[in-house]
C-alpha positions as CSV (number, residue, x, y, z in Angstrom):
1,X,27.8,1.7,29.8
2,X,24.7,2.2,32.2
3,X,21.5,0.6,30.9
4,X,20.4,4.3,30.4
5,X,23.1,5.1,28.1
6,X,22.7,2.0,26.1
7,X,19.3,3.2,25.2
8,X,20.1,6.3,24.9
9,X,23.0,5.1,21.9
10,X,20.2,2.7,20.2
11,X,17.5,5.7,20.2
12,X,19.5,8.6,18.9
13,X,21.3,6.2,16.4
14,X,17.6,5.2,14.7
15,X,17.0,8.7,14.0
16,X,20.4,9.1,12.8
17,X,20.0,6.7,10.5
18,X,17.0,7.4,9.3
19,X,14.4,5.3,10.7
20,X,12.1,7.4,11.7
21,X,11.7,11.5,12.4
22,X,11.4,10.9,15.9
23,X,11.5,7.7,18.2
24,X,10.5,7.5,22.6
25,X,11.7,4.4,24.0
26,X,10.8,3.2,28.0
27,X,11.4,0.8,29.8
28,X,9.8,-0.7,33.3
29,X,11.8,-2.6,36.1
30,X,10.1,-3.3,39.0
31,X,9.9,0.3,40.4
32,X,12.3,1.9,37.8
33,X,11.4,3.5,35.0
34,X,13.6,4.9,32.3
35,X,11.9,7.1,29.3
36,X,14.5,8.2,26.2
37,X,13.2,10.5,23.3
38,X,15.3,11.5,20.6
39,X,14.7,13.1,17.1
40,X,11.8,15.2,16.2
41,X,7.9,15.1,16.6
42,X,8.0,16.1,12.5
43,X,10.1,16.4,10.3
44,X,12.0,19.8,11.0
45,X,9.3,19.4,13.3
46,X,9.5,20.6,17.4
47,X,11.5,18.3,19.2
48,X,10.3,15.1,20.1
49,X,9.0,15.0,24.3
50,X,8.5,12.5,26.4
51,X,5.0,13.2,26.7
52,X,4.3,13.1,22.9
53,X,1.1,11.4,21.6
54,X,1.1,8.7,18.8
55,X,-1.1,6.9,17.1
56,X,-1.2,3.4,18.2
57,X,-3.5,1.4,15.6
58,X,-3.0,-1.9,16.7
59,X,-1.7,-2.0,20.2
60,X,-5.1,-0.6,20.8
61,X,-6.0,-4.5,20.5
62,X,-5.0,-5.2,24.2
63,X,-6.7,-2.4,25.7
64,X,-9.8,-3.3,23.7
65,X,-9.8,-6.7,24.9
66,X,-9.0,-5.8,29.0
67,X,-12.1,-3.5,28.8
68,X,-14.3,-6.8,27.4
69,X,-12.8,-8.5,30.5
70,X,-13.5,-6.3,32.9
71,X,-17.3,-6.8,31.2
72,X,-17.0,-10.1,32.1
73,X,-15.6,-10.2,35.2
74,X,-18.6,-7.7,36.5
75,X,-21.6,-10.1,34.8
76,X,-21.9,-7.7,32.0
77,X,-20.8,-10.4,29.4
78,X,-20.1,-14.4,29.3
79,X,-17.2,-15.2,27.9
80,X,-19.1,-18.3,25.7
81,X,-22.5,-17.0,25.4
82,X,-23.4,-15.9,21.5
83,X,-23.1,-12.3,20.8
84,X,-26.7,-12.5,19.6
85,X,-27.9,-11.1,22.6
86,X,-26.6,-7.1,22.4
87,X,-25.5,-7.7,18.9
88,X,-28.1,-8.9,17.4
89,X,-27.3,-7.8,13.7
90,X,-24.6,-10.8,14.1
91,X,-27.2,-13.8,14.2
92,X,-27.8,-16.5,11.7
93,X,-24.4,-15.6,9.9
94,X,-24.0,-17.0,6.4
95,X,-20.1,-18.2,5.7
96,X,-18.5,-18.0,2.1
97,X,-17.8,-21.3,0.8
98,X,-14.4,-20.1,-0.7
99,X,-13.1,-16.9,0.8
100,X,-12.6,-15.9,-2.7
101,X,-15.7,-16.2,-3.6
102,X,-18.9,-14.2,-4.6
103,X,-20.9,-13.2,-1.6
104,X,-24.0,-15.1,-2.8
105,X,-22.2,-18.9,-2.7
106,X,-22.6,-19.2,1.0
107,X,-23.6,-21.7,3.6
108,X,-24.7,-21.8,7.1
109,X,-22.8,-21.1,10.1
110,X,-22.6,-24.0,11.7
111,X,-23.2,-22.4,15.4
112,X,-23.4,-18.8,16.5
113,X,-20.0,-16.0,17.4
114,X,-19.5,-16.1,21.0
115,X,-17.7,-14.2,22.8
116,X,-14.7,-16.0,22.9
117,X,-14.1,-16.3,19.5
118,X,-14.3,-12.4,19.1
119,X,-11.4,-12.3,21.7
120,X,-9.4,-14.6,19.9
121,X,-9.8,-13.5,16.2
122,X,-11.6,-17.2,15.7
123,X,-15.2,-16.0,14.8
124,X,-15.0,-16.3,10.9
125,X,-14.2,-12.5,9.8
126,X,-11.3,-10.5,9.3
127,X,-7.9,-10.4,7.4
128,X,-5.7,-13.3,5.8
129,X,-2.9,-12.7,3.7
130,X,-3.9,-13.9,0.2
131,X,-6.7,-11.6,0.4
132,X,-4.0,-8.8,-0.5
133,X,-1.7,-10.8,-3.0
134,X,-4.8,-11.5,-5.2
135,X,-4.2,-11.1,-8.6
136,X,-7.8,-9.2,-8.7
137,X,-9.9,-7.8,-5.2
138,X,-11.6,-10.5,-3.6
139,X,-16.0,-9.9,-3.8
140,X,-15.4,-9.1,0.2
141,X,-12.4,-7.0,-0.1
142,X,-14.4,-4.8,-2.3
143,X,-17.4,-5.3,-0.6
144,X,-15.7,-4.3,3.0
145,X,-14.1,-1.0,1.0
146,X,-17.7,0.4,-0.3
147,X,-19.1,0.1,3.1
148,X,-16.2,2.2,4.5
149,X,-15.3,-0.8,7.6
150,X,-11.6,-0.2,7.6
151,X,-11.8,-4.0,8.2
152,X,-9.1,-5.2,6.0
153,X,-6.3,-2.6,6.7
154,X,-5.2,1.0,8.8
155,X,-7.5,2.8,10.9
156,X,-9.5,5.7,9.0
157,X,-11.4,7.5,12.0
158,X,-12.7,10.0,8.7
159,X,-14.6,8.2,6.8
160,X,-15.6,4.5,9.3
161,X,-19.5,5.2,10.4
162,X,-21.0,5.4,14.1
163,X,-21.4,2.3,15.7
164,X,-24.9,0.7,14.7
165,X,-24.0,2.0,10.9
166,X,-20.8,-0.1,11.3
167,X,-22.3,-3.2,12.6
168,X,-25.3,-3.3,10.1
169,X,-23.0,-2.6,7.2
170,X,-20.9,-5.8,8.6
171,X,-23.7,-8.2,8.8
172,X,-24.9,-7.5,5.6
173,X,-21.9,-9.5,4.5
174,X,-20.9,-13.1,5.3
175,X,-18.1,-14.5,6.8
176,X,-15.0,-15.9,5.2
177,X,-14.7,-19.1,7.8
178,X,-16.9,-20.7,10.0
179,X,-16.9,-19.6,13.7
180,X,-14.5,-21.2,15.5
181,X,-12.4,-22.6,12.8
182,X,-10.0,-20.2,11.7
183,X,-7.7,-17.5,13.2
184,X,-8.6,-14.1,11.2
185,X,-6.8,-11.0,12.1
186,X,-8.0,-8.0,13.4
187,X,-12.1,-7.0,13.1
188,X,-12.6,-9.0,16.0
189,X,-11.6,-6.2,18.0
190,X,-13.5,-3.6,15.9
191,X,-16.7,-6.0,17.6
192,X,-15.9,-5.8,20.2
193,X,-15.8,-1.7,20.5
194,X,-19.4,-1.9,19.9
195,X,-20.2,-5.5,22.2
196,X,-18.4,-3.3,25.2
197,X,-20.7,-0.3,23.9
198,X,-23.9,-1.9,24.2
199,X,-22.8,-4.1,27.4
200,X,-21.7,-1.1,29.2
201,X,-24.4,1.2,28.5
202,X,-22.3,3.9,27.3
203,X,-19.9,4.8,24.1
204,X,-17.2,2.4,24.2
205,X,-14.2,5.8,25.0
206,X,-16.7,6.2,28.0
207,X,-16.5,2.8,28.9
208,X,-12.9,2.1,28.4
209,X,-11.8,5.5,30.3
210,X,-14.0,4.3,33.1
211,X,-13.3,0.3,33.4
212,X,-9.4,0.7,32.0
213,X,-7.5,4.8,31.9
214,X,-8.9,6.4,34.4
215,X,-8.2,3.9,37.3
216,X,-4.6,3.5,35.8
217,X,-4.0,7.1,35.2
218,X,-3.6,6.8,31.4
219,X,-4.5,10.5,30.9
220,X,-3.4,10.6,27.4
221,X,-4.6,7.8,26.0
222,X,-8.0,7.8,24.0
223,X,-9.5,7.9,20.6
224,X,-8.4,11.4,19.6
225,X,-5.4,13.8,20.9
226,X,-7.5,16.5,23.2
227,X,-4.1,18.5,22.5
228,X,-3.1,18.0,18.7
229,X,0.2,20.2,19.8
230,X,1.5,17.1,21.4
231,X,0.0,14.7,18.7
232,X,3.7,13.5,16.4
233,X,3.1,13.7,12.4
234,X,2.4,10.6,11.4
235,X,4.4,9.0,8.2
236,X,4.7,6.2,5.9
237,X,8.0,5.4,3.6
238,X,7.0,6.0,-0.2
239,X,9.5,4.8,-3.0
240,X,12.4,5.8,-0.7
241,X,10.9,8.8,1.0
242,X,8.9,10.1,3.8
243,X,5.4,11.4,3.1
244,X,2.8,12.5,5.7
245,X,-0.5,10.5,6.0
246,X,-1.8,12.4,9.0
247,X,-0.9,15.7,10.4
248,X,-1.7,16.8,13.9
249,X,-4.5,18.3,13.0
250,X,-5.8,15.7,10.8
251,X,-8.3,12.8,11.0
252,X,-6.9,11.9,15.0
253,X,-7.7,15.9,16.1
254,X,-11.1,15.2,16.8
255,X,-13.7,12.6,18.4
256,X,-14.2,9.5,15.5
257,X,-17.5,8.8,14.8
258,X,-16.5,5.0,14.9
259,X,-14.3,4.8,18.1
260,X,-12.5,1.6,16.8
261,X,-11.3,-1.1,19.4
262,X,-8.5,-2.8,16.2
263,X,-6.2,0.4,16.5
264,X,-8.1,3.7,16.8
265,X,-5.8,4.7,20.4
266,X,-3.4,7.9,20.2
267,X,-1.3,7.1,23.8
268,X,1.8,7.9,25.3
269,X,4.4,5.8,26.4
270,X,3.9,6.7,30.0
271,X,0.1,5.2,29.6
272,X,1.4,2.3,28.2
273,X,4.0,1.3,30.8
274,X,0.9,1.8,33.0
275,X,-1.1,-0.6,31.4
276,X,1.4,-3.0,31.0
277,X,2.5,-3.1,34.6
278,X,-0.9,-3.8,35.5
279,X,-0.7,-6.9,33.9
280,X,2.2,-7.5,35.1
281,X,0.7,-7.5,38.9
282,X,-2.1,-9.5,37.9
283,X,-4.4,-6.9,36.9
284,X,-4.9,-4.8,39.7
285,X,-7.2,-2.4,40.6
286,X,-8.9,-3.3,37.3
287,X,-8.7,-7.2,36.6
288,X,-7.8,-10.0,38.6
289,X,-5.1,-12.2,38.5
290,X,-7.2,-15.2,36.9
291,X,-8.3,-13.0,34.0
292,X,-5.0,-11.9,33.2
293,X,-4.0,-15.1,33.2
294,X,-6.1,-16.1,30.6
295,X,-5.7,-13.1,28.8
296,X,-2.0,-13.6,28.1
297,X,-1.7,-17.4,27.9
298,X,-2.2,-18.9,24.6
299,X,-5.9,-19.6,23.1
300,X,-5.7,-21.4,20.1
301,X,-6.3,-25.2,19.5
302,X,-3.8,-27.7,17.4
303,X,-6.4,-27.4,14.8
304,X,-7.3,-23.4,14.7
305,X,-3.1,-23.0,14.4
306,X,-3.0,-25.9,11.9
307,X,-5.8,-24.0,9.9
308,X,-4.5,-20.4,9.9
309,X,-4.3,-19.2,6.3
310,X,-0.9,-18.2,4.7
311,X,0.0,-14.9,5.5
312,X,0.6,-14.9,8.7
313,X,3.4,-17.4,9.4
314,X,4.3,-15.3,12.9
315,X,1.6,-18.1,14.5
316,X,4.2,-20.8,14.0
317,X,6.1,-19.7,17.0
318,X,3.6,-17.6,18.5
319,X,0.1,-18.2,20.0
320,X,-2.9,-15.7,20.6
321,X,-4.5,-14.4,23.8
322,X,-6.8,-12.1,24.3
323,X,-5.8,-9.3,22.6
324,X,-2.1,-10.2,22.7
325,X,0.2,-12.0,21.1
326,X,2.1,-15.0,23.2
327,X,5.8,-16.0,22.9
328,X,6.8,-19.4,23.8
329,X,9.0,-17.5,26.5
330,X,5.9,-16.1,28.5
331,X,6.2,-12.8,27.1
332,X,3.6,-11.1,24.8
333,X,3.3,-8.2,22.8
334,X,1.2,-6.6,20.4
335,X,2.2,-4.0,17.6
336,X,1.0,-1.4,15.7
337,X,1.2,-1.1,12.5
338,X,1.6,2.9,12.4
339,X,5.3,2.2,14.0
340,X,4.7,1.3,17.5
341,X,5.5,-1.4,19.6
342,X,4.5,-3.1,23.4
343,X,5.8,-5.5,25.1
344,X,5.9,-7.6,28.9
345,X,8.4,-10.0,30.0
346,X,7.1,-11.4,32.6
347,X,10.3,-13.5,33.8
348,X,12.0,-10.2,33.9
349,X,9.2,-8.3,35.2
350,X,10.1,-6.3,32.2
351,X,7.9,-3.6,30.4
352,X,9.2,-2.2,27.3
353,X,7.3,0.2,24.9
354,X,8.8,1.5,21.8
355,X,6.8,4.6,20.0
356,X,7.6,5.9,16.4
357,X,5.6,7.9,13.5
358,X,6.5,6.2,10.5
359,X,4.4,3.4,9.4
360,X,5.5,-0.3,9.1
361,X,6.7,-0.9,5.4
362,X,7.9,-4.3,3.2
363,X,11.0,-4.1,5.2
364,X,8.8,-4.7,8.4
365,X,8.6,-1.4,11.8
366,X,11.7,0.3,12.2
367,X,14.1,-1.7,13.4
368,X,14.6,0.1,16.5
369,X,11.6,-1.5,17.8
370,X,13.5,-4.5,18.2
371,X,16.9,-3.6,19.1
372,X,15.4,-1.6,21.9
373,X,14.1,-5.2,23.2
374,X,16.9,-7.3,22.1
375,X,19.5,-4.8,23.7
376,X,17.1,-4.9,27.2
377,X,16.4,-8.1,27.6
378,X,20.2,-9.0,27.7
């Protein structure tokens, strides 16, 4: 069996069994590519192309974070100055004194949010896994809901406000840890939208298609489908069955008000092979080979990883970037939670990219996220 037609089997099998309407699978080896899409774009839907768009919440992370790099690289930004500068709604934070807590029993933050903790989810804000097994809604749970943030869960490009909105409706809260102590997923990258915004002179889409797609070709990728046709039904599983969450000409049909850098990208799987073998030759034409290779080493200290709350045990055999999540192995990867999946190896000089419409569940993505991997990497 060619490597082809063992993709082939594992893609046409997950929709056969179930796992989601549609699946498009691709894989990059040195200057071989190999694209498989089977199933549908919906359910009795057209058929699923190549070319279709999905929704890629969270893999958005690593583009967000090449784009603050490129900032950096040109002067724009320093990776350890305070944020205070172009975000000034950020200084003198407050910090909870129990994450739990009410939003009044606060201290001091200890020193300002630089820029490197924003990059590596160590700045004080963002998600932790109690915070959703809580027997009632944390104050800042709540408090991030009635300000619309989409801080602590899935994109919602409807209802998030425009940039500055955002921001001020963030610092009227405080944070849950003090900058620099903890790892806290995800609305580090939603800051950093709006620090690439204000550092670039321009809406952060303008910014990223100028620094990031357009000198990679990623045509297709950006914070709304500019053809919904193309744009797959997007799912989530529901007491055993499939129910729509966003059609294609719902909430991604149209420019967001708030483009958000945590997982507001629709892409293809062509534009993410591009991106990832960009990294893979050290960045070129759009980052250099230093800046990569910070971007994909891991950041953390002994003591950030020794204080990462419960809920997200993947840190004990993972570390984080920029943006990406590192393997022990070299590799690193990011998901998204909507059902797709990225990943570069570099000792194989491997890209793999594994789209799907139906949202991660309690059993985890669909599994042919990893058996697409697994099946490639051996």
């Amino acid at each position: 069996m060619t490597n082809g037609e063992m993709l082939d089997e594992i893609v046409e099998a997950a929709v056969a069994q179930g796992q989601a309407p549609g699946v498009v699978a691709a894989v990059a080896h040195g200057d071989e590519t190999y694209v498989k899409a089977a199933g549908n774009m919906a359910v009795d839907g057209p058929p699923m192309r190549e070319d279709t768009v999905f929704r890629i919440s969270s893999t958005t992370k690593p583009i967000t974070a090449a784009v603050i790099l490129g900032l950096i690289e040109d002067g724009r930004l320093r990776l350890d100055e305070p944020v205070d500068r172009l975000l000034p709604e950020l200084a003198g934070r407050r910090v909870l004194r129990r994450p739990d807590g009410p939003l009044d029993d606060t201290v001091e933050a200890e020193r300002p949010v630089t820029v490197r903790d924003l990059l590596t989810f160590t700045w004080g804000f963002g998600m932790q896994g109690a915070m959703f097994t809580a027997a009632q809604a944390w104050p800042i749970v709540t408090a991030v809901e009635e300000r619309e943030l989409s801080s602590f869960g899935p994109p919602r490009p409807d209802t998030t406000p425009e940039p500055d909105t955002w921001l001020r409706r963030l610092a009227e809260l405080p944070l849950l840890a003090q900058p620099g102590e903890r790892w806290l997923y995800s609305a580090g990258s939603q800051v950093l939208g709006v620090l690439a915004a204000r550092a670039g002179g321009a809406p952060f889409g303008e910014v990223m298609r100028d620094r990031i797609l357009r000198p990679l070709g990623m045509r297709d990728t950006g914070f709304y489908a500019e053809d919904p046709a193309r744009l797959a039904t997007a799912y989530e599983n529901r007491n055993g069955q499939l129910t729509v969450t966003d059609p294609p000409d719902g909430a991604w049909s149209r420019p967001p008000r708030f483009p958000d850098g945590a997982g507001g990208l629709v892409s293809t799987a062509a534009d993410l092979l591009a991106f990832g073998r960009m990294l893979l030759r050290g960045g070129d034409p759009v980052l250099t080979p230093t800046t990569v290779a910070e971007m994909t080493r891991d950041q953390l200290t002994d003591l950030q990883r020794a204080r990462v709350w419960p809920g997200f045990s993947f840190l004990g055999d993972r570390g984080w970037g920029y943006g990406v999540s590192v393997l022990a192995d070299g590799s690193y990867t990011w998901e998204g939670g909507l059902g797709t999946t990225w990943v570069n190896v570099p000792d194989q000089d491997l890209t793999v990219v594994v789209l799907t419409q139906r949202a991660a569940d309690e059993t985890g993505m669909p599994g042919v996220c990893d058996e697409v991997l697994a099946a490639v990497r051996a």
